[in-house]
C-alpha positions in Angstrom: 67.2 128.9 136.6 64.6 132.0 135.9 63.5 133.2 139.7 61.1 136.0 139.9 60.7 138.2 142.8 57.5 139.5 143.5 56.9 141.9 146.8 55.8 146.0 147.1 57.9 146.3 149.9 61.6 147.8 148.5 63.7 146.6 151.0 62.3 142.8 151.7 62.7 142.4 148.0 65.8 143.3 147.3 67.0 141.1 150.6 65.4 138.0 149.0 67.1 139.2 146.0 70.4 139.1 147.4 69.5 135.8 148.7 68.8 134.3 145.5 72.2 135.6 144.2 74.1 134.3 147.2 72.5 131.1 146.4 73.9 130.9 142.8 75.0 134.2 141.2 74.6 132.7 137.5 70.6 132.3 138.5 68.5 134.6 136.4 66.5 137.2 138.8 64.1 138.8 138.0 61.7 141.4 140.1 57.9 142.4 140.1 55.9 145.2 142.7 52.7 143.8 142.7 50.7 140.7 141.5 50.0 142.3 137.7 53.8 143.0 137.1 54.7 139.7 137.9 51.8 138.8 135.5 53.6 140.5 132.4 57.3 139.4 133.7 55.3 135.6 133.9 54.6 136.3 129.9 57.7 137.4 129.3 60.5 135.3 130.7 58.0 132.3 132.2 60.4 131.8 135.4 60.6 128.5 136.8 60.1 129.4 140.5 58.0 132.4 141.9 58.6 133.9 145.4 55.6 135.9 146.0 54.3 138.1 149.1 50.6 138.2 150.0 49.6 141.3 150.9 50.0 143.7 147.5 48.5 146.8 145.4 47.0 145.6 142.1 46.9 142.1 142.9 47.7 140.0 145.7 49.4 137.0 146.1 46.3 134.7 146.6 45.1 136.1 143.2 48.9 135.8 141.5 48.7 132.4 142.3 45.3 131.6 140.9 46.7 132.8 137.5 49.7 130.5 137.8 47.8 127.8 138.7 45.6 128.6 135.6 48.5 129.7 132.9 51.8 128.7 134.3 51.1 124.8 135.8 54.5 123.9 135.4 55.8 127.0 137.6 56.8 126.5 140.9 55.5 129.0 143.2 56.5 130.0 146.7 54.6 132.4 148.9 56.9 134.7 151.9 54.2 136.2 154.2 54.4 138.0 157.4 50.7 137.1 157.8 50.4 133.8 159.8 46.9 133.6 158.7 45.1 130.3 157.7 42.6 131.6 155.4 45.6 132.5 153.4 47.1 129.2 153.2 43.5 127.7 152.7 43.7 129.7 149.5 47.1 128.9 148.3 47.2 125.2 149.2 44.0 125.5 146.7 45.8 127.0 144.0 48.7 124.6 144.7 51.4 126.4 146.0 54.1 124.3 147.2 55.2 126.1 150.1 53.8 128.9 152.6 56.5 130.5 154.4 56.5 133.1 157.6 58.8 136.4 157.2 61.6 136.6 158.4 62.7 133.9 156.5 66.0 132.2 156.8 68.1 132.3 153.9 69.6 128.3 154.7 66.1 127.1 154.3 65.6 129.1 151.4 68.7 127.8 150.0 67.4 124.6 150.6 64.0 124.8 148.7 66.1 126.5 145.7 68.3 123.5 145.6 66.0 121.0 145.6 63.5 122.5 142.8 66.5 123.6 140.9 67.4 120.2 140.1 63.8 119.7 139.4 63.8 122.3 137.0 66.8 121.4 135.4 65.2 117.6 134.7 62.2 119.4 133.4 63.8 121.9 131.5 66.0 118.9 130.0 62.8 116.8 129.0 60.9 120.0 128.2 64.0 120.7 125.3 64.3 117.4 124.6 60.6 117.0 123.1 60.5 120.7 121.4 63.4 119.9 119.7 62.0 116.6 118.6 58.9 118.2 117.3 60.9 120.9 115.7 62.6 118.6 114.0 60.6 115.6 112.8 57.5 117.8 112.7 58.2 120.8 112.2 56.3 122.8 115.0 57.3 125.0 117.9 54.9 124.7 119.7 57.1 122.8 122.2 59.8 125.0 122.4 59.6 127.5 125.3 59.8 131.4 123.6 62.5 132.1 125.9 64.4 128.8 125.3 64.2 129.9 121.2 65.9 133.3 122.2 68.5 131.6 123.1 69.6 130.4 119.9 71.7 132.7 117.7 73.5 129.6 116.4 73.6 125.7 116.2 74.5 122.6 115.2 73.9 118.9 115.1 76.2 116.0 115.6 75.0 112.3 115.2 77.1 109.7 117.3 76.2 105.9 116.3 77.2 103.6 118.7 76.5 100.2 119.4 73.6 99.5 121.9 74.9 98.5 124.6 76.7 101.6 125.6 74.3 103.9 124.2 73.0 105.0 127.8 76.7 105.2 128.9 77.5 107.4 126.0 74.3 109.5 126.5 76.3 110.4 129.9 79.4 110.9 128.4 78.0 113.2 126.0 76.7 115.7 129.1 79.3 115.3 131.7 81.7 116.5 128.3 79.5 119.2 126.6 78.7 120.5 130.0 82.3 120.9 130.9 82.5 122.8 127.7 80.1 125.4 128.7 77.6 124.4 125.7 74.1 124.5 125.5 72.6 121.4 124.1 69.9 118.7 123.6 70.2 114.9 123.4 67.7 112.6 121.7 67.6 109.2 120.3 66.8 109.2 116.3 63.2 108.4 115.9 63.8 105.8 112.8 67.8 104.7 113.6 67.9 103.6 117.1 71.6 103.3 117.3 72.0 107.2 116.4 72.3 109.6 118.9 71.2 113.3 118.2 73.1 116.4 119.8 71.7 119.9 119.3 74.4 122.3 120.2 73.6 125.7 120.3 74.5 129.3 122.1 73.4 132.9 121.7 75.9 134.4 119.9 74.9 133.8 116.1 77.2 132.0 113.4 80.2 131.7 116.3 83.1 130.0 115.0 84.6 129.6 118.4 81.4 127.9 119.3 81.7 125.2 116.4 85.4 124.4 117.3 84.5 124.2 121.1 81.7 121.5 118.9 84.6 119.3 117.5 87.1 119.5 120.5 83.9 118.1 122.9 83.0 115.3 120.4 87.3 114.1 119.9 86.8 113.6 123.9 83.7 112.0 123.4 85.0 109.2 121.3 88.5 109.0 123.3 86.4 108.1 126.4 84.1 106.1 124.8 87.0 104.0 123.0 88.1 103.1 126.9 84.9 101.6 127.7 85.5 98.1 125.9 83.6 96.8 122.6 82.4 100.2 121.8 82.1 101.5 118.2 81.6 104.8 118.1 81.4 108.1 114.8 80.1 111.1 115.0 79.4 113.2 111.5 78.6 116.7 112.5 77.0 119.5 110.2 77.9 123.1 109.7 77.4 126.3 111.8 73.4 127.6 110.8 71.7 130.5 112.5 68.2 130.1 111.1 66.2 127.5 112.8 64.0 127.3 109.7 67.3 125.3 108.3 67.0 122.4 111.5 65.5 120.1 108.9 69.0 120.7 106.5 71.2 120.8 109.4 70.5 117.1 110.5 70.6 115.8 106.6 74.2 117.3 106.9 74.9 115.7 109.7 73.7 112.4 108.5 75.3 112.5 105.1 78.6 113.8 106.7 78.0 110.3 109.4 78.2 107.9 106.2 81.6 108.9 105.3 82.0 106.0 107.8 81.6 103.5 105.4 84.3 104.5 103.6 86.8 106.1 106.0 86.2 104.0 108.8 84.8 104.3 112.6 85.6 105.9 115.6 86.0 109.8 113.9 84.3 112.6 113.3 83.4 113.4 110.3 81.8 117.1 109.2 79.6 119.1 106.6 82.8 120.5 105.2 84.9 117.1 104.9 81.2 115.3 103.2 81.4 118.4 100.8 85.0 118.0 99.5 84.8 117.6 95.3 85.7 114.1 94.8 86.1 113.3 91.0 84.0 110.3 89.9 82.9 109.5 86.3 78.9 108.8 86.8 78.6 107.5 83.7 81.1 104.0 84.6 78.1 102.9 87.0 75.8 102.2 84.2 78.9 100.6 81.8 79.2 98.3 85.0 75.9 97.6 85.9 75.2 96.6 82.0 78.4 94.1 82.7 77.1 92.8 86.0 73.5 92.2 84.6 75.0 90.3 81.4 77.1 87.9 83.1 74.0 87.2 85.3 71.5 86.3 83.0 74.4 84.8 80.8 75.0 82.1 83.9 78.3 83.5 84.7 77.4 84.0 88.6 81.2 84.0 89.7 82.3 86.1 87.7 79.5 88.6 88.2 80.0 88.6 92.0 83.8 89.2 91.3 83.1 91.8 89.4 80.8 93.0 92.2 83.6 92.9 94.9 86.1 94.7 92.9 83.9 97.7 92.4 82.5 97.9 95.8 85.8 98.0 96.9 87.1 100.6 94.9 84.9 102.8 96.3 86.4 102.5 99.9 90.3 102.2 98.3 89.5 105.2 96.5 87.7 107.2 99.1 84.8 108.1 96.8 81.6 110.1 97.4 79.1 108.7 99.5 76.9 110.1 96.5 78.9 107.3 94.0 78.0 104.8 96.9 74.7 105.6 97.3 74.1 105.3 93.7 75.8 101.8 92.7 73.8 100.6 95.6 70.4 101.6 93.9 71.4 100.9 90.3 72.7 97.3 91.7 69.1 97.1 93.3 67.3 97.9 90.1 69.1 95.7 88.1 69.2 92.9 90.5 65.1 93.2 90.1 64.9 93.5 86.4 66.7 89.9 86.9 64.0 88.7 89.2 61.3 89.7 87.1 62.9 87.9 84.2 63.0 84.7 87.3 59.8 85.0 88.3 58.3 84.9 84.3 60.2 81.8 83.7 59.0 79.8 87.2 56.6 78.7 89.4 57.3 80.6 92.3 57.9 84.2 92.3 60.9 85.8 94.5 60.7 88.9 96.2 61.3 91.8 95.0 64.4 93.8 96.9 64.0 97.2 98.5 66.7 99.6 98.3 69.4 99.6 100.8 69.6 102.4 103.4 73.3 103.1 104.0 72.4 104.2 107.9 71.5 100.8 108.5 74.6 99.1 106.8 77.9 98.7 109.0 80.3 98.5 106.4 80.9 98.2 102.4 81.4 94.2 103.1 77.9 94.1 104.4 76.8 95.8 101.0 78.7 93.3 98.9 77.9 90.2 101.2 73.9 91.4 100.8 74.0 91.5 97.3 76.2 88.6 96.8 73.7 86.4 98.2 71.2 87.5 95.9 73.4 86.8 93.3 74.0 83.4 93.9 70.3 82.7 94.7 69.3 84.2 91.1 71.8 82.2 89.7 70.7 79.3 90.9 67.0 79.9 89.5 68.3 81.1 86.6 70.0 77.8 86.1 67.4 75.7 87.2 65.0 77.6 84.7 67.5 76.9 81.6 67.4 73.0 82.7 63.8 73.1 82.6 63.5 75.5 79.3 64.0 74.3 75.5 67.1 75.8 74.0 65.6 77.2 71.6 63.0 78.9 73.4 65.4 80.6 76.1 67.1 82.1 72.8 63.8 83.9 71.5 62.9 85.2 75.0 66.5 86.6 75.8 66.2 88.4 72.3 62.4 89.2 72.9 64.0 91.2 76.0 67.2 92.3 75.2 66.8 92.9 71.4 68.3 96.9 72.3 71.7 95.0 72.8 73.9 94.2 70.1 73.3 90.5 69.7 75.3 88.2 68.2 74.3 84.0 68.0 77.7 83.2 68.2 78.3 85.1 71.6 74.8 83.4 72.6 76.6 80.0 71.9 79.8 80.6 73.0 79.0 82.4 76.4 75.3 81.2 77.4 74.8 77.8 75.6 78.6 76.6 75.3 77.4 74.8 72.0 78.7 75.0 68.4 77.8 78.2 66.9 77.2 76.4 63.5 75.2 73.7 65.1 72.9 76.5 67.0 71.9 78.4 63.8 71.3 75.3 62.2 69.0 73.7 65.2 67.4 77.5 65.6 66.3 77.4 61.5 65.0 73.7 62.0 62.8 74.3 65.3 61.6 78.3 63.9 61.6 78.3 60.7 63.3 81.2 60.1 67.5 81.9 60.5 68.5 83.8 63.7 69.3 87.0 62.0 65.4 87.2 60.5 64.0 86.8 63.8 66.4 89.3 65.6 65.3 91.7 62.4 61.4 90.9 63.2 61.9 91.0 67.1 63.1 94.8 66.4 61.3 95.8 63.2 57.8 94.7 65.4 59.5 96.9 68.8 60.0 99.9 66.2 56.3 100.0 65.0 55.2 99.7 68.6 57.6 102.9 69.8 56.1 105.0 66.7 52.4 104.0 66.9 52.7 104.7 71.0 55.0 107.7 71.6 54.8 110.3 68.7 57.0 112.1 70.6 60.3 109.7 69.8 62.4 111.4 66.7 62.9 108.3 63.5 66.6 108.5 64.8 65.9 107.8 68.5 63.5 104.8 67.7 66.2 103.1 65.4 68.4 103.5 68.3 66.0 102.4 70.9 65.2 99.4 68.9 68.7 98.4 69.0 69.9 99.8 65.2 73.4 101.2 65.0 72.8 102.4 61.7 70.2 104.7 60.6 69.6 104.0 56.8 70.3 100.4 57.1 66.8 101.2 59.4 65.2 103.1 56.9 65.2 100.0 54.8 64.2 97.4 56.7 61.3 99.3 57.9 60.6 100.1 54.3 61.1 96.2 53.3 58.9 95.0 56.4 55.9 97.7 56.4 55.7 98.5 52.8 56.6 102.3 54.2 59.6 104.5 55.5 59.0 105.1 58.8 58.8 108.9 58.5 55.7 108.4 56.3 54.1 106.0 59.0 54.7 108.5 61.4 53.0 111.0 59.5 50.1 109.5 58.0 49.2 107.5 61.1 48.5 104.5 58.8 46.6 101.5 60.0 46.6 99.1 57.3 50.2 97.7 57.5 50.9 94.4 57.0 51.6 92.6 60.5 54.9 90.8 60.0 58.3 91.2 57.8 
């Protein structure tokens, strides 16, 4: 608690000094001659409680507390007079002062009054904190933050606690009876977007303090010890690093957060930190999209089980592994993406259009399983359209849109029959030629050659090679002259002249 002293006479204000400091020698004391001292100590250090004479050089009390009342409404102030008169305490009752006392005082009643608004301070102080650092934080402003309270942090850090809700508030307690054991400075807040998170700003003076950070961890292990005792609580903390520039708040909390995640993977009821999130954890990136090209063929090819098996088993790996939260995060938007590319091809092929699926936000998820029971469903549910659609389309049909969307792929009519159709191969090609007019291979040849001509005459920027690879050509020449064969023209010189007057099929 800031107290400021403010009398001309020596002696009465170093007596109500010592007072004070009998009171609680950790209170901060400050002292001020005459009413425009205490002005600049009241700009300086903004005390929580004033004790002020009346009678002074400069300024007087009467006109001290006119400027509180004005500048400083939140500052308790106190007048000591040995001046029982009432215009006096007409004046301050005006300018709300919240006591007018008679010298000689007695030091148990002015214990008593510092008792009672320290505890009012503190609750202040506490809320005052708690929505600076919330603006600090989400919005970026200081404006909330007392000057003095910012010159008190030479370092920080944030931990995140998610816990269920029901022992949230219990937790909330925990968390200050345990941190203010410790001697730590901090701030508690509930997450404005995850209600179930908990947000502790620990800081102190001294700037980067690696004593301070492991006073951090050993404060947060009791945390979730007591908090394991209290029944069906779940409780994990992810913590960032050490920072001393409080331009970096914004950083610190994503550190925090993507440290938290590691629960997913390594399980509840720890505490995870900034340097454990940032441990190199091999992964090859590039086996997402060889799996995800897997997954979306055995969807659209009707082999739902297997798809969702195949589903499981990665997901799972990730956990049995103890990947990256980074690998996690991206099979989870690949899956997404993919999963919609199926709906779209749903919705074209029915009556009623599904919904579209946002991307799944890890702080909201419980565990992997959730993940895989999520996406399963979806699965299953396309699956189910995508068989009902099939009933309802002609054979025949269903082959040209599959290659009018997938012509890229290496496609083969055999695998068509075998895998999507479970039909005679021989029979297939024969009912394809019959209902088309044309064998399978033509059409795959036009489907591409037509794709091609569309890539060159919109995107001039695409190299000869990467649109015979785009349009789903292995090999370059055999390209070259099928593009010759169907346009009358290499493709090179089609680029280049910007021709118009092409035939319009092969």
């Amino acid at each position: 608690m800031r107290i400021l002293v403010v009398d001309d006479e020596y002696f009465s204000r170093k007596a109500l000094v010592q007072i004070v400091q009998d009171w609680n020698p950790q209170a901060h004391v400050y002292e001020a001659e005459d009413g425009q001292e205490a002005i600049e100590q009241l700009q300086n250090v903004n005390p929580h409680l004033v004790l002020s004479d009346i009678r002074m050089p400069i300024l007087d009390g009467i006109g001290l507390a006119a400027y509180i009342h004005e500048h400083h409404e939140d500052t308790i102030n106190i007048i000591i007079s040995g001046y029982d008169d009432f215009k006096y305490a007409q004046q301050a009752i005006r300018y709300k002062v919240e006591h007018y006392l008679l010298k000689p005082v007695d030091k148990e009643h002015i214990w008593s009054l510092l008792k009672q608004y320290s505890h009012q301070t503190e609750l202040s102080s506490e809320k005052r904190m708690e929505e600076g650092f919330a603006a600090l934080l989400y919005e970026g402003t200081t404006s909330k933050l007392d000057p003095v309270d910012m010159d008190d942090i030479g370092s920080y850090a944030i931990a995140i606690l998610r816990v269920n809700a029901d022992y949230k508030e219990p937790v909330k307690q925990l968390i200050k009876k345990t941190l203010s054991a410790c001697s730590l400075r901090f701030v508690t807040i509930v997450d404005r977007r995850y209600s179930d998170m908990l947000l502790v700003w620990m800081y102190e003076q001294n700037p980067g303090s690696a004593a301070g950070a492991a006073v951090n961890q050993e404060g947060l292990k009791h945390i979730i010890r007591d908090a394991l005792h209290m029944g069906e609580c779940h409780i994990c903390v992810g913590i960032s690093g050490v920072h001393t520039d409080i331009k970096e708040l914004t950083a610190c909390y994503k550190e925090a957060k993507s440290a938290l995640l590691y629960r997913l993977i390594s399980g509840n009821n720890r505490i995870y930190d900034a340097e454990y999130a940032a441990m190199n954890r091999a992964f090859n990136y590039g086996a997402i999209d060889e799996w995800i090209s897997g997954l979306y063929h055995k969807l659209v090819k009707y082999q739902t089980k297997e798809a969702v098996e195949t589903l499981s088993h990665f997901f799972a790996n990730v956990v049995q592994s103890t990947l990256s939260v980074n690998v996690l995060h991206d099979m989870c938007a690949k899956v997404t993406t993919m999963l919609n590319s199926v709906i779209e091809l749903t919705n074209a092929r029915s009556d009623t259009a599904e919904a579209y699926l946002e991307q799944i936000d890890l702080h909201e998820v419980d565990a992997v399983q959730d993940i895989i029971d999520e996406f399963t469903q979806v699965m299953i549910r396309l699956g189910e359209r995508l068989a009902q659609n099939r009933a309802k389309t002609d054979m025949i049909e269903d082959i040209q849109y599959y290659v009018q969307h997938h012509y890229q792929q290496d496609i083969m009519l055999e695998d068509l029959a075998k895998t999507m159709y479970y039909t005679d191969p021989t029979y297939l090609s024969r009912l394809f030629k019959k209902k088309t007019g044309m064998r399978f291979s033509q059409f795959l040849l036009s489907v591409r050659m037509q794709n091609a001509k569309a890539m060159l005459e919109n995107d001039t920027s695409l190299s000869i090679s990467e649109v015979s690879s785009a349009a789903g050509f292995n090999d370059y020449s055999y390209f070259i002259q099928m593009y010759k064969k169907c346009f009358g023209e290499t493709p090179g010189k089609y680029k280049s002249s910007n021709h118009s007057n092409k035939p319009t099929d092969c």
